[in-house]
RODO-2510 file (C-alpha; in nm, 4 decimals, decimal comma):
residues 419
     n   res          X          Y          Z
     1     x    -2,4899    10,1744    17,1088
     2     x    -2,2552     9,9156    16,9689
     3     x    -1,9954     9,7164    17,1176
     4     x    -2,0670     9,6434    17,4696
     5     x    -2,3248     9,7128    17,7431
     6     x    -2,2996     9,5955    18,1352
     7     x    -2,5273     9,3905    18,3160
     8     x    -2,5587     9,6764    18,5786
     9     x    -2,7514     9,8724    18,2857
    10     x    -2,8751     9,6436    18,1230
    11     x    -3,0872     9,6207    18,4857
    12     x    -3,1451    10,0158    18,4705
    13     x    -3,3108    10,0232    18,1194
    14     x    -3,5909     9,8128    18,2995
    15     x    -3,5559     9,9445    18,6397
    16     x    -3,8558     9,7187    18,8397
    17     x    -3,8973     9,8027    19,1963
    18     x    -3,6676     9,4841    19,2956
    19     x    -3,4100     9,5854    19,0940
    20     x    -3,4192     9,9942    19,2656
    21     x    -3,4309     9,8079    19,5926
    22     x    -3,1307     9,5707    19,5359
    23     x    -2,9370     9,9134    19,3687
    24     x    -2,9871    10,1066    19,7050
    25     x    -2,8508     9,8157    19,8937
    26     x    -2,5378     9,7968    19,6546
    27     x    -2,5204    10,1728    19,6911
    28     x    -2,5218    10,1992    20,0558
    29     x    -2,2580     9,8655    20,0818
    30     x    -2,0148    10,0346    20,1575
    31     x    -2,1059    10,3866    20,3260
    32     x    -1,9437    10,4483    20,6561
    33     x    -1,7996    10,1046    20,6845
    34     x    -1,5145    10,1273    20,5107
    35     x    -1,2721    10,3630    20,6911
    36     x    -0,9594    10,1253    20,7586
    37     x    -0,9479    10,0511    20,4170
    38     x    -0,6600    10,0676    20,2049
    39     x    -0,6323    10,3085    19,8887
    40     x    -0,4959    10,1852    19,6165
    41     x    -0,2514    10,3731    19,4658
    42     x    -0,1827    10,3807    19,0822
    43     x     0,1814    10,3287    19,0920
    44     x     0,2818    10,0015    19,0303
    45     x    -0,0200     9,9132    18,8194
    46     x     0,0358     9,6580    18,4903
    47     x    -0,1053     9,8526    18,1904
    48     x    -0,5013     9,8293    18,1240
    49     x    -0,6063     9,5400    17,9346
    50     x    -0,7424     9,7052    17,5557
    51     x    -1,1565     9,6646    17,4791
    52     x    -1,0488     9,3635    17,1950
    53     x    -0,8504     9,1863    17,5020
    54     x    -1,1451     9,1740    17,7426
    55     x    -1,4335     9,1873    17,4775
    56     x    -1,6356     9,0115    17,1869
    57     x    -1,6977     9,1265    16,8571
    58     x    -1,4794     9,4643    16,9134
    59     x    -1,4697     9,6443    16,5638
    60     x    -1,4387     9,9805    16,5858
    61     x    -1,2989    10,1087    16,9434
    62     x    -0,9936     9,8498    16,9275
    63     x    -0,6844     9,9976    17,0869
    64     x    -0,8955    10,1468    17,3601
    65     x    -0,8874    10,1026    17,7283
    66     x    -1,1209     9,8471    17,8776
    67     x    -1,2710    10,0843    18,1258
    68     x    -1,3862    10,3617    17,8714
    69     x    -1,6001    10,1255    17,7291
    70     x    -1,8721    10,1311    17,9452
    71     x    -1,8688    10,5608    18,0393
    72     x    -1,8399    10,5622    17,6170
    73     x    -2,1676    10,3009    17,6061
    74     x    -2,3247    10,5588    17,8880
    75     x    -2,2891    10,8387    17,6770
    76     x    -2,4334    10,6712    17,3634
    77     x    -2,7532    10,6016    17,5644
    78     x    -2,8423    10,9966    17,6718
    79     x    -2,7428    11,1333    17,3616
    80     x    -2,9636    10,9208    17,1676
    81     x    -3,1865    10,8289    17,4204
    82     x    -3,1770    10,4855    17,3216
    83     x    -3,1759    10,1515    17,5284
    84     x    -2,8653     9,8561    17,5476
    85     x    -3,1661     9,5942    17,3781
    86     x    -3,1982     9,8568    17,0709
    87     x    -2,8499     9,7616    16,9380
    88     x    -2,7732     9,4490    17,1346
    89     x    -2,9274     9,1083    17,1733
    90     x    -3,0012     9,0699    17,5252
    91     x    -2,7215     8,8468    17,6751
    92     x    -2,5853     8,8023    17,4061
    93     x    -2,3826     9,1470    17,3543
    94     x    -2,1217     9,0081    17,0921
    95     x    -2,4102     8,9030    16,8680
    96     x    -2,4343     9,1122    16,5057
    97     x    -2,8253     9,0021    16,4467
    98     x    -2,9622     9,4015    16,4922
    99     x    -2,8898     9,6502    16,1847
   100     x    -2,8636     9,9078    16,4621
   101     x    -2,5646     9,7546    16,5889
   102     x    -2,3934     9,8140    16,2135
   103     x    -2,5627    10,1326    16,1874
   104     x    -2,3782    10,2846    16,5367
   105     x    -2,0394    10,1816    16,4255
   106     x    -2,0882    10,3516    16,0655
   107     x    -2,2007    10,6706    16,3060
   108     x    -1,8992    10,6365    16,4927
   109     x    -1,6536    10,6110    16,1712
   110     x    -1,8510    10,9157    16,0207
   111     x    -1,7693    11,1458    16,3776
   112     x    -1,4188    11,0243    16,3666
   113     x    -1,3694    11,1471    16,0200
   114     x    -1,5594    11,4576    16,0949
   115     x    -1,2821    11,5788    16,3942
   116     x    -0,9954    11,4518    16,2016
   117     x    -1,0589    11,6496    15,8294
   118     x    -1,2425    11,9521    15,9901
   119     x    -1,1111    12,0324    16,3272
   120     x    -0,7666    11,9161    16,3587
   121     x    -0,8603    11,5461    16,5132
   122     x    -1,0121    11,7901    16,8101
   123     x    -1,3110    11,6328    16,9985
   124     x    -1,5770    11,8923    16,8384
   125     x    -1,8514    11,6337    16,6788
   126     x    -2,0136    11,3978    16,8809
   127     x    -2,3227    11,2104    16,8730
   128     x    -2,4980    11,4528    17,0667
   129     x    -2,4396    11,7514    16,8364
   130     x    -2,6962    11,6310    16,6081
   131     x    -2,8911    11,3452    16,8205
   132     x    -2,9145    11,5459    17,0998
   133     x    -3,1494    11,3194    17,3216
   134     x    -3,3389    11,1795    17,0191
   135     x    -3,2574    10,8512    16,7672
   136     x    -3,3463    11,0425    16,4945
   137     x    -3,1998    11,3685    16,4520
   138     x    -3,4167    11,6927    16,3936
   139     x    -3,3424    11,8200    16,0197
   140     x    -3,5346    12,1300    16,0195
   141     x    -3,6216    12,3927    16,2408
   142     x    -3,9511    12,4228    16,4286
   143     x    -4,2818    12,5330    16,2263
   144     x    -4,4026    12,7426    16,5498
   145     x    -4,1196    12,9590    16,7701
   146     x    -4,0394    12,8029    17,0870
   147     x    -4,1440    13,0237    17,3812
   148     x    -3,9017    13,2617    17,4328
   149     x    -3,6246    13,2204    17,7145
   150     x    -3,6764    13,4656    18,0426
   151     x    -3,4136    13,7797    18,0568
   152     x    -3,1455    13,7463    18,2722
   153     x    -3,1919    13,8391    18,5852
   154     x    -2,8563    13,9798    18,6500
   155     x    -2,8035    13,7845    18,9535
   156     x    -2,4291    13,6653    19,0362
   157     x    -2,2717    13,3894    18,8884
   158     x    -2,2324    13,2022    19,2250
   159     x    -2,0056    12,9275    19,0618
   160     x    -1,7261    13,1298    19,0132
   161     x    -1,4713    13,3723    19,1628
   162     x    -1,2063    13,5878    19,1295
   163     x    -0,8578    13,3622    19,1055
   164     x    -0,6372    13,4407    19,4029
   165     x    -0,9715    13,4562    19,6441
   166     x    -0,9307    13,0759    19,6827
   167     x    -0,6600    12,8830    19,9622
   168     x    -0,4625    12,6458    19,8567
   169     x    -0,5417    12,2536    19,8367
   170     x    -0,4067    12,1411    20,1520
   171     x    -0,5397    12,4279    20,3451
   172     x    -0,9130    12,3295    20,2538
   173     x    -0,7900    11,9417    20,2957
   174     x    -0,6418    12,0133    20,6098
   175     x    -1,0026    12,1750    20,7823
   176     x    -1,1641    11,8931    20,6150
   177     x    -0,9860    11,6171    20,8059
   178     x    -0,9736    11,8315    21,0953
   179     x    -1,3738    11,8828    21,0826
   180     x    -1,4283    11,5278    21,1120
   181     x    -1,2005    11,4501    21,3970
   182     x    -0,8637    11,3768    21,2748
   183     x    -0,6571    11,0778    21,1077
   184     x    -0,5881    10,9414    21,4406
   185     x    -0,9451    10,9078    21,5539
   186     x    -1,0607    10,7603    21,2022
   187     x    -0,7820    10,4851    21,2176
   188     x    -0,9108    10,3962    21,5819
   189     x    -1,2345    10,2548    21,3894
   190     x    -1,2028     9,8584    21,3895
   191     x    -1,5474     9,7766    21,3847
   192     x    -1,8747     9,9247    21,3133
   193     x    -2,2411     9,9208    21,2932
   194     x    -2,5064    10,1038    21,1107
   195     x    -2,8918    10,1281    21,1514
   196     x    -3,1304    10,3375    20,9454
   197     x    -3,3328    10,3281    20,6265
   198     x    -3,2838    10,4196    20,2290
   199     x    -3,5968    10,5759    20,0935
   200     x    -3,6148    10,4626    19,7190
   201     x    -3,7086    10,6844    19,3937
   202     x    -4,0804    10,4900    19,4328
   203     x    -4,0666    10,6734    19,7909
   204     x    -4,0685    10,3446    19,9569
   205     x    -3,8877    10,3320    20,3019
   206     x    -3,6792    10,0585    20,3638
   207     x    -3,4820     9,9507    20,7057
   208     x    -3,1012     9,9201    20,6608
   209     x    -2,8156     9,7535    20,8495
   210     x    -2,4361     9,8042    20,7707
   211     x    -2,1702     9,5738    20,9505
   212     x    -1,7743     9,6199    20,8768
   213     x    -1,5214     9,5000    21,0253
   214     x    -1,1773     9,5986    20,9499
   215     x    -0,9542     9,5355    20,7320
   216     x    -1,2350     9,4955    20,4511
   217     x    -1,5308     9,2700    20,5279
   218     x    -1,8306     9,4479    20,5170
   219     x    -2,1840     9,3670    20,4624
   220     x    -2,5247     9,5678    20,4094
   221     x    -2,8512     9,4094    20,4849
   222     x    -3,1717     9,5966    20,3372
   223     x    -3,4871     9,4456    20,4743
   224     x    -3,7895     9,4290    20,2534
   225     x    -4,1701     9,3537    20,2799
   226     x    -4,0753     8,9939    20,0737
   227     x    -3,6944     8,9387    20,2001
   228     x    -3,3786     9,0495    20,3041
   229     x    -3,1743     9,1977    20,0275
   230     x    -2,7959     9,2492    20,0884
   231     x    -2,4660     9,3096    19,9782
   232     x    -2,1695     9,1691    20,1223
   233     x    -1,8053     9,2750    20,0224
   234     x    -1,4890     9,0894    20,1563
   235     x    -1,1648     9,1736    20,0609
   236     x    -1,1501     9,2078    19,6612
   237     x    -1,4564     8,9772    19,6537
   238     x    -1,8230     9,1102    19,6567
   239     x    -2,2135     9,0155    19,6048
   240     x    -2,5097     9,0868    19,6616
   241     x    -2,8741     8,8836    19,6589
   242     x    -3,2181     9,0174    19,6579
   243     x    -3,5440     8,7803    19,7859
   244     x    -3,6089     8,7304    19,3900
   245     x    -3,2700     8,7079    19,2377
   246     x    -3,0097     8,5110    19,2207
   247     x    -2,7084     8,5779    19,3904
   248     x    -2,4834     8,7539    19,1838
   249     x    -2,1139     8,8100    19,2711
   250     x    -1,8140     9,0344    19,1363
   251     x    -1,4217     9,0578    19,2106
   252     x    -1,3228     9,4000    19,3020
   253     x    -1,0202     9,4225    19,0198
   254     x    -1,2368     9,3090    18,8038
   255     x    -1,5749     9,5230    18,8434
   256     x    -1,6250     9,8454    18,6728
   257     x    -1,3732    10,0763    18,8646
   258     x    -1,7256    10,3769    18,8506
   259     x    -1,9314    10,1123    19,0490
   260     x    -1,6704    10,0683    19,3283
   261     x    -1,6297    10,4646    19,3432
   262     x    -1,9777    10,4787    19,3918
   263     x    -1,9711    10,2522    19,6865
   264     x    -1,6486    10,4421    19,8663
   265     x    -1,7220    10,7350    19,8059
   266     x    -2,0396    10,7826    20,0061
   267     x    -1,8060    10,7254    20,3046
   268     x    -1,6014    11,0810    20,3680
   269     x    -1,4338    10,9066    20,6286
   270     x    -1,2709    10,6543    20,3832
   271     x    -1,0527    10,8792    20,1934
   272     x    -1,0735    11,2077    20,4808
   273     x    -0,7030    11,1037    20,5702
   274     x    -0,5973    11,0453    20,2386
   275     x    -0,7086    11,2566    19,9944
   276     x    -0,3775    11,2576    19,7772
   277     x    -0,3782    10,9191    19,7409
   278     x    -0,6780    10,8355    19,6561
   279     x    -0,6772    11,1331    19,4007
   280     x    -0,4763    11,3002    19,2100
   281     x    -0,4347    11,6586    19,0110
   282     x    -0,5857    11,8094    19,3192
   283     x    -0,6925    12,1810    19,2210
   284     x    -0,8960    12,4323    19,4166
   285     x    -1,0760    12,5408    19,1300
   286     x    -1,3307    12,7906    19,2754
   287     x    -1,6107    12,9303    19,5180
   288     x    -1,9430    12,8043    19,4796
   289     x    -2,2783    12,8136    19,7287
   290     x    -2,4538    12,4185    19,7598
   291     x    -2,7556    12,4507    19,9371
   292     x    -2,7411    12,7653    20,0688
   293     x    -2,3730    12,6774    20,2201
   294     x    -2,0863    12,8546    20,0688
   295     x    -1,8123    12,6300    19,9634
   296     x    -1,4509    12,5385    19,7883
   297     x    -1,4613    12,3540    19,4952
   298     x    -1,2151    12,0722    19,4593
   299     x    -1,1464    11,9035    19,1303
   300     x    -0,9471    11,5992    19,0975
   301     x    -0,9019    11,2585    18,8831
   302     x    -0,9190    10,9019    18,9497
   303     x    -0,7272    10,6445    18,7463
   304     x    -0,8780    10,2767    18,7549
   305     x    -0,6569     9,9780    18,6931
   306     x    -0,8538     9,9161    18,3742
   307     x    -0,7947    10,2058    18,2285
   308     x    -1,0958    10,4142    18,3566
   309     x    -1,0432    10,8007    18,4085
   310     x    -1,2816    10,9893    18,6396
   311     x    -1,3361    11,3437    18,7106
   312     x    -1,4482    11,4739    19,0134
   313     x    -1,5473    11,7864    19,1908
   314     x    -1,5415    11,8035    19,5767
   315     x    -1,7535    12,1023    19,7537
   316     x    -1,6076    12,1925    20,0851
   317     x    -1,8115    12,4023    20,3002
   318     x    -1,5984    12,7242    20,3518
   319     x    -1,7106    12,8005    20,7228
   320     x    -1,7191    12,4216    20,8730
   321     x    -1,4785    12,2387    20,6181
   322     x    -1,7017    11,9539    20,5628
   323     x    -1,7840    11,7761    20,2308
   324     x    -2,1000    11,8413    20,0952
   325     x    -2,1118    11,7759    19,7982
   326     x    -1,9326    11,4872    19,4984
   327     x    -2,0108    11,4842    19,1096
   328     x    -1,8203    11,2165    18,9289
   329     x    -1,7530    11,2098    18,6013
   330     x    -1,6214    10,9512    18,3968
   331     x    -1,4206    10,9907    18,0465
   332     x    -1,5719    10,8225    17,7430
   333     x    -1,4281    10,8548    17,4008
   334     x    -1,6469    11,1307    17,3355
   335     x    -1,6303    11,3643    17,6732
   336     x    -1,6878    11,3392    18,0221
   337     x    -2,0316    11,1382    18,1072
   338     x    -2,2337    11,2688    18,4266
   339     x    -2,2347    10,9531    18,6468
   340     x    -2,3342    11,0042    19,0225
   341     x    -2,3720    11,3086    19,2860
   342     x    -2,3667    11,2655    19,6149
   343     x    -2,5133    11,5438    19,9003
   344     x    -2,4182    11,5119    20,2409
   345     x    -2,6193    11,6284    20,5103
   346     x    -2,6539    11,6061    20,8855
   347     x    -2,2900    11,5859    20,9561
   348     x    -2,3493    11,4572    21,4020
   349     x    -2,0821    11,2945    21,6740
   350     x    -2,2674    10,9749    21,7814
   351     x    -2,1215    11,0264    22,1011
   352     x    -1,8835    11,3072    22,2555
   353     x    -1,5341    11,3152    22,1022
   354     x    -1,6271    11,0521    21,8210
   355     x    -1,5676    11,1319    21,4878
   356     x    -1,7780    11,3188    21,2707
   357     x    -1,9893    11,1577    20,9773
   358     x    -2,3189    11,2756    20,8018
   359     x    -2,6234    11,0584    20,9171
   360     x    -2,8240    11,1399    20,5652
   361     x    -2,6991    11,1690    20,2285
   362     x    -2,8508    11,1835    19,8722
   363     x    -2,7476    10,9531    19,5666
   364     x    -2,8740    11,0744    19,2725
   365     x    -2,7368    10,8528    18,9367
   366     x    -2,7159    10,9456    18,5884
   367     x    -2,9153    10,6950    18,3948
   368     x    -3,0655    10,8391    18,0681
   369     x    -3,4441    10,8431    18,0850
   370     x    -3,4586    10,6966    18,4122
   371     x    -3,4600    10,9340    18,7750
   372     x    -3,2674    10,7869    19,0148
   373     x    -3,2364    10,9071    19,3717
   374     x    -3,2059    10,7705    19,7205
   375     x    -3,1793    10,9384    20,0553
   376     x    -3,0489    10,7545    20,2934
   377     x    -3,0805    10,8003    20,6995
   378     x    -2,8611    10,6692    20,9654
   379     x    -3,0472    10,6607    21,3045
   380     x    -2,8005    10,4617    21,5275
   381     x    -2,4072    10,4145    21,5237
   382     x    -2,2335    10,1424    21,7203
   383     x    -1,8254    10,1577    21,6771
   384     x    -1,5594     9,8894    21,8440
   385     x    -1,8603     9,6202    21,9528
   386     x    -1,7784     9,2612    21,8703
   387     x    -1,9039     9,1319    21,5463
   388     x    -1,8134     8,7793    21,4898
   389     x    -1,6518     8,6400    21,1091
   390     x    -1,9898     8,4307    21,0638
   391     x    -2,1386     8,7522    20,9999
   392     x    -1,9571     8,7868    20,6998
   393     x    -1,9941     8,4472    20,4748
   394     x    -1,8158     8,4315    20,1264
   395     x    -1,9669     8,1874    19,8669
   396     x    -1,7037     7,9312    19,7329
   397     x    -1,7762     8,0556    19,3698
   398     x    -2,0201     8,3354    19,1936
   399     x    -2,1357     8,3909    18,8779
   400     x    -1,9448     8,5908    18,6690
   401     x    -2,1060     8,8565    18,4168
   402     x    -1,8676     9,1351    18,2746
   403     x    -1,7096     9,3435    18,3087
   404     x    -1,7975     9,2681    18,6853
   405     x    -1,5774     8,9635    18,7627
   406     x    -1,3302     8,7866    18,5164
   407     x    -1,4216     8,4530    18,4467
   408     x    -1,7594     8,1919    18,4432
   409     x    -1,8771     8,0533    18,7366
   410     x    -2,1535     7,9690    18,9548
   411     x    -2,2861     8,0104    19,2679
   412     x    -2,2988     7,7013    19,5082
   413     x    -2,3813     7,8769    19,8699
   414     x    -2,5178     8,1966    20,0000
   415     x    -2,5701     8,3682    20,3068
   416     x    -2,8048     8,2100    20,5259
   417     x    -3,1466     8,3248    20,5585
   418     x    -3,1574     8,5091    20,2193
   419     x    -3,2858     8,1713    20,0164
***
């Protein structure tokens, strides 16, 4: 894994309890409080800054994109089930001390050649044709046959179907928005409040709070046996502090573009309105049944300001409308890497003519050799109450790590009651 590896997995590869707990607040930061928000659309954007421009020590993947650095460093990790500290020096990413750094790089030069003298340049080879999971590859076959695979049980391909037997894109977006109660009651949202709980992958339950306030401020409060941990998100400018951590802050343009998807896209509500701006290449692609619920498959692409490309597929239930299901992809210089899926469940009015949003929902996040899934459970929705700015307090600097904000700094103030 040379190059470059974030802080945000650096934490995964260790993955204590504090570090789940302060994830599932920065997951849930933004879930149902973010439905005034503004899309941003990708005309007008400068171009992406290249990997040499934004990092240290870039050898090998110069000319590249920022943001397919860290989707390309993702993929590196599952197919070789390795961790950032086996090629990196902790901190220290630009560092050259570990042979295993030198090593990747030579791997990557040898795959390159591979495509370009036997296949046309085609993206055929990667590491996980040979790797496949393991640091070493296997170079002979098994002494003892593997058990063989069960016969087919004939049953029907339920991913798939017959092309014509599928409406069109803004039919299915149409019922979606429709299903949920309509642009104009979405945009009537100004404030809002969230109570319920996020059940970790330890099975630990933990009370939650979300407050937002439109335009942007937002903040989620996660309350645990030693603290409060919370994230807080105002504007382009966001943070978030568990009871052992310090506080750790990040600029929206400046954060990997995956980590903010991850945070708005648990909200259906956010992009309900706009779907075609906040994607694009819209496609119904097929039928498929998600938990027992047939459905319309949706796929579509994302293009972050750094350069970042995500797929996604969007599973609308064909007999209510609703979203139930998101997988996000993003593009790495070796294929698409799995990165989240979110299930949405328990789609419930608060109160009579409100709009429509699920009170559970399922995270589950693609970390290689690490499970990762949180449920969380809304049990009480307040919309249009007062909620005062001092809610909402901004430090005067953070600390900076990348690719999560853009330049050093450090934090001088926090928000009360969190020391």
């Amino acid at each position: 894994m040379p190059e470059y590896e974030s802080s945000n997995t650096r934490a995964m590869s260790r993955m204590p309890r504090r570090t789940v707990s302060t994830l599932a607040s920065l997951v849930f930061a933004v879930g149902f409080s973010s439905t005034i928000a503004r899309a941003q659309s990708p005309e007008g954007r400068s171009a992406p800054k290249m990997a040499e421009e934004v990092f240290k020590s870039i050898q090998v993947m110069k000319g590249v994109p920022a943001g397919l650095m860290n989707p390309t460093m993702e993929f590196f990790r599952t197919a070789l089930g390795m961790r950032c500290s086996d090629c990196h020096v902790s901190e220290e990413y630009a560092r050259e001390d570990k042979p295993a750094k030198q090593t990747a790089r030579k791997m990557m030069r040898m795959t390159a050649d591979l495509n370009k003298d036997f296949f046309d340049g085609r993206l055929v080879v990667t590491c996980y044709t040979c790797h496949q999971g393991s640091s070493k590859p296997v170079a002979m076959f098994p002494a003892i046959a593997p058990d063989p695979k069960p016969e087919h049980t004939g049953a029907k391909d339920f991913t798939t179907t017959h092309a014509g037997e599928v409406p069109g894109v803004d039919e299915v977006l149409g019922k979606f928005l429709a299903a949920v109660g309509g642009a104009g009651s979405i945009e009537k949202i100004s404030t809002q409040r969230l109570k319920g709980s996020v059940t970790d992958v330890f099975g630990d339950k933990h009370p939650m709070e979300v407050l937002f306030k439109a335009p942007e401020r937002r903040i989620a409060v996660m309350h645990l046996a030693n603290g409060d941990s919370f994230t807080l998100s105002n504007g382009d400018v966001g943070w978030n502090r568990s009871p052992t951590e310090a506080t750790v802050g990040s600029q929206a343009h400046g954060a990997r573009e995956e980590d903010l998807d991850l945070l708005r896209l648990q909200d259906p509500l956010w992009f309900s309105g706009r779907m075609k701006q906040v994607f694009s290449d819209l496609r119904v692609e097929r039928a498929a049944n998600v938990e027992g619920h047939d459905a319309y498959v949706i796929s579509a692409r994302r293009q972050g300001s750094d350069g970042a490309v995500a797929h996604m597929e969007l599973y609308f239930e064909t007999d209510s409308g609703l979203l139930r299901r998101l997988r996000y992809e993003g593009e790495s210089l070796y294929g698409s890497v799995p990165v989240f899926q979110i299930d949405f469940f328990d789609y419930t009015e608060h109160r009579a003519g409100a709009v429509k949003m699920p009170f559970r929902w399922t995270v589950n996040m693609a970390r290689a050799g690490v499970a990762q899934r949180f449920t969380y459970q809304v049990d009480a929705v307040q919309q249009n109450i007062p909620i005062a700015d001092s809610e909402f307090v901004v430090p005067a600097t953070i600390e900076c790590i990348l690719p999560r904000c853009s330049g050093p700094t450090k934090v001088q103030n926090s928000r009360s009651g969190n020391q």
